[in-house]
C-alpha positions as CSV (number, residue, x, y, z in Angstrom):
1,X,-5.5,-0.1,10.1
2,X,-3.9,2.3,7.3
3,X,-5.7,4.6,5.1
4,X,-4.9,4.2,1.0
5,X,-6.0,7.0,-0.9
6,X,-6.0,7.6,-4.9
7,X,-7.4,8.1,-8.6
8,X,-7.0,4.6,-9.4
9,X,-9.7,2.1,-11.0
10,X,-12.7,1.0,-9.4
11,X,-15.1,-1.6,-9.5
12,X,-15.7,-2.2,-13.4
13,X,-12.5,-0.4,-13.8
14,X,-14.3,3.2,-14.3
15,X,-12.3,6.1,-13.0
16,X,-13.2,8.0,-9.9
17,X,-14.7,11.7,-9.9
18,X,-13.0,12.1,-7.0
19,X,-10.2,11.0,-5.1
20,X,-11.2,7.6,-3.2
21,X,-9.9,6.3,0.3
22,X,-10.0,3.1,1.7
23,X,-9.5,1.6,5.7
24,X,-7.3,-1.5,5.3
25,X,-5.8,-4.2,7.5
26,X,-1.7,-4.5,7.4
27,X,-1.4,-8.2,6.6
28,X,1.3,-10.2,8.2
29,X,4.5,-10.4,5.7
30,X,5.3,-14.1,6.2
31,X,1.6,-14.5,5.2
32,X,1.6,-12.3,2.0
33,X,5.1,-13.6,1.3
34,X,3.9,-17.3,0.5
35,X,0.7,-16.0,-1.3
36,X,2.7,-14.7,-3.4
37,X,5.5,-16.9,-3.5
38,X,2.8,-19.2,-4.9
39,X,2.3,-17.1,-7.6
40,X,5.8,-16.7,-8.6
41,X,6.0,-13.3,-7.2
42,X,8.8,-12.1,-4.6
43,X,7.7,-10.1,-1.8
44,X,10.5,-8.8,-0.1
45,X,11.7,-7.0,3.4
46,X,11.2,-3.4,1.9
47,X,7.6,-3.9,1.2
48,X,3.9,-4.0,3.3
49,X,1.5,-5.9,2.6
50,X,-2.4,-4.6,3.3
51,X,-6.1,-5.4,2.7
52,X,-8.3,-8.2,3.4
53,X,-8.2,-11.7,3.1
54,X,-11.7,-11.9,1.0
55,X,-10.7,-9.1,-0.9
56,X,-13.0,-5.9,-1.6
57,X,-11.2,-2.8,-0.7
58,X,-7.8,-2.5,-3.0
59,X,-5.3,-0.2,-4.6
60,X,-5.9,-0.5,-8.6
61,X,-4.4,0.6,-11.6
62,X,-3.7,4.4,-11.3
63,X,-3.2,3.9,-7.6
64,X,0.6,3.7,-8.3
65,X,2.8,6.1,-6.2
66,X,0.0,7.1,-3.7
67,X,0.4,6.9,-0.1
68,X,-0.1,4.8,2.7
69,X,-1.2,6.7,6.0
70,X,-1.9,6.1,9.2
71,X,-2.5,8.1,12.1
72,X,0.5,8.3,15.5
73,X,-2.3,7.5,18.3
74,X,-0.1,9.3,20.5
75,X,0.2,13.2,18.6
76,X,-2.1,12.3,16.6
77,X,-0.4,13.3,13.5
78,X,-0.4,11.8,10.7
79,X,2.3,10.3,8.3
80,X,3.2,8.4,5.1
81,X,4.0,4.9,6.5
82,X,4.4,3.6,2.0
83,X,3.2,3.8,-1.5
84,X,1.0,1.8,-3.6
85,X,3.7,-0.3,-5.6
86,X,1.6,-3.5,-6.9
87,X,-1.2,-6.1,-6.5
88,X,-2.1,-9.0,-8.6
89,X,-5.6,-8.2,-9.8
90,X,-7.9,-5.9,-7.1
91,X,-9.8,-6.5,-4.4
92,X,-9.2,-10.0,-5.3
93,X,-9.7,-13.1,-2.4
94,X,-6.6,-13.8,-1.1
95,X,-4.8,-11.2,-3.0
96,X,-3.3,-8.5,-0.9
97,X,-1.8,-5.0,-2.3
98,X,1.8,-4.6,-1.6
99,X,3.3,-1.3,-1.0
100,X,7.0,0.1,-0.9
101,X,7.8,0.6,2.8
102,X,8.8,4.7,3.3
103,X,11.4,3.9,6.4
104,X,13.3,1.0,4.4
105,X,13.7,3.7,1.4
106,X,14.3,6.7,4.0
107,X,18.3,7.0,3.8
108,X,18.0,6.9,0.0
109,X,15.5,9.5,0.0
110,X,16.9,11.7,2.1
111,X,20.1,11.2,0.2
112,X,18.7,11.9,-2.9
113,X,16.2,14.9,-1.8
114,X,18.9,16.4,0.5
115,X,16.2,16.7,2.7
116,X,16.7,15.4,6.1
117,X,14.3,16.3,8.1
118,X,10.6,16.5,7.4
């Protein structure tokens, strides 16, 4: 399980008073590959898929950019595994969000920060 956090839409697309968390599943990426294959949409090697397969929890609009957590069991630290990217719809059945993976990016960032260690 991850943790997704942000300001994004909720429910009846109202904004949040405060910043809003949710506990999702990662979804298998062969699975969420030909979901949205189906919809004309290319899911590719540098992205995760997460949430659940009858919908309900979600990133939304104005999630954009926010991380992806989850907890090392062994330190117990925690660290930015991705970042919202896109969805079709929210919380929608069968409809997972998809989020840019942080170790596929991590040369460029590092590259482009000049930051390499953190």
């Amino acid at each position: 399980m991850v943790f997704v956090s942000g300001w994004g839409k909720q429910f009846q697309h109202r904004l949040p008073d405060s910043l809003m968390e949710i506990e999702v599943p990662i979804v298998d990426h062969n699975q969420c590959r030909s979901v949205y294959a189906a919809l004309g949409r290319q899911v590719t090697d540098d992205m995760i898929c997460a949430g659940l397969q009858q919908g309900g929890s979600d990133a939304c609009q104005g999630d954009s950019g926010g991380p992806m957590v989850v907890m090392d069991r062994h330190t117990l630290h925690w660290f930015l595994a991705a970042t919202v990217s896109w969805g079709d719809g929210c919380g929608e059945d069968n409809k997972y969000g998809v989020y840019s993976d942080i170790q596929k990016s991590l040369a460029w960032i590092q590259n482009v920060t000049g930051v390499k260690n953190f």
